[in-house]
C-alpha positions as a Markdown table, in Angstrom:
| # | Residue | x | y | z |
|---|---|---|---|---|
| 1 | Unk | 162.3 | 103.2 | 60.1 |
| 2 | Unk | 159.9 | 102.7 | 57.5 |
| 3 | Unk | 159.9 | 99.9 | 54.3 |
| 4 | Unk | 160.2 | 101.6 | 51.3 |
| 5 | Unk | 157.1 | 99.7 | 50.2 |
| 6 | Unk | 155.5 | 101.6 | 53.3 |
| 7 | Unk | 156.8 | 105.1 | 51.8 |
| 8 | Unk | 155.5 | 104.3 | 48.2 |
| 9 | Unk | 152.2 | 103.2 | 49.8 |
| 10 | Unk | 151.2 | 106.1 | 51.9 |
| 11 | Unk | 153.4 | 108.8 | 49.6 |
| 12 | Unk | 156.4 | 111.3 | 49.9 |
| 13 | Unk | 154.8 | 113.7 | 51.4 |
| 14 | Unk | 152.8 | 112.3 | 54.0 |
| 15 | Unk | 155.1 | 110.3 | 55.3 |
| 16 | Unk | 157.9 | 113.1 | 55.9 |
| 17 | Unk | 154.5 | 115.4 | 57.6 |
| 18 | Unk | 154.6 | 112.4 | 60.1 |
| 19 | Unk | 158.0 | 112.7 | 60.4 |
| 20 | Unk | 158.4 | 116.2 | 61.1 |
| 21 | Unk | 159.2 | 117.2 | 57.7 |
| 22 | Unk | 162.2 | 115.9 | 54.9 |
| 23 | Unk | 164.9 | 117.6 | 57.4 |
| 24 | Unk | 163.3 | 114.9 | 60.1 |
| 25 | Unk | 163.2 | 112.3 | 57.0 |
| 26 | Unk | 166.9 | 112.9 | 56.1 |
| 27 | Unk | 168.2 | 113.0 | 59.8 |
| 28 | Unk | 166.6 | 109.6 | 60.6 |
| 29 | Unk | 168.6 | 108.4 | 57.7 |
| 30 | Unk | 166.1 | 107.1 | 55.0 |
| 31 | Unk | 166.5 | 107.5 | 51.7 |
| 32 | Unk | 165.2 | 110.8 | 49.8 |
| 33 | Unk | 163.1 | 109.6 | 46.6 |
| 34 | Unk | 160.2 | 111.7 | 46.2 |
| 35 | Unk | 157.1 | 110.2 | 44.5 |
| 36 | Unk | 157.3 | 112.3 | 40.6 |
């Protein structure tokens, strides 16, 4: 689980390709706000 200072740092979409994509993002439970 990532800070959400973490997500705004690195961006949206890099950090749900890490993840395995917003599906994996969503099913570990963190919050879906995508960066604009």
């Amino acid at each position: 689980m990532r800070p959400d200072g973490f997500v705004k740092t690195l961006g949206y979409t890099r950090v749900t390709d890490l993840d395995g994509g917003a599906s994996g993002w969503i099913e570990a439970g963190n919050p879906v706000e995508k960066d604009g």
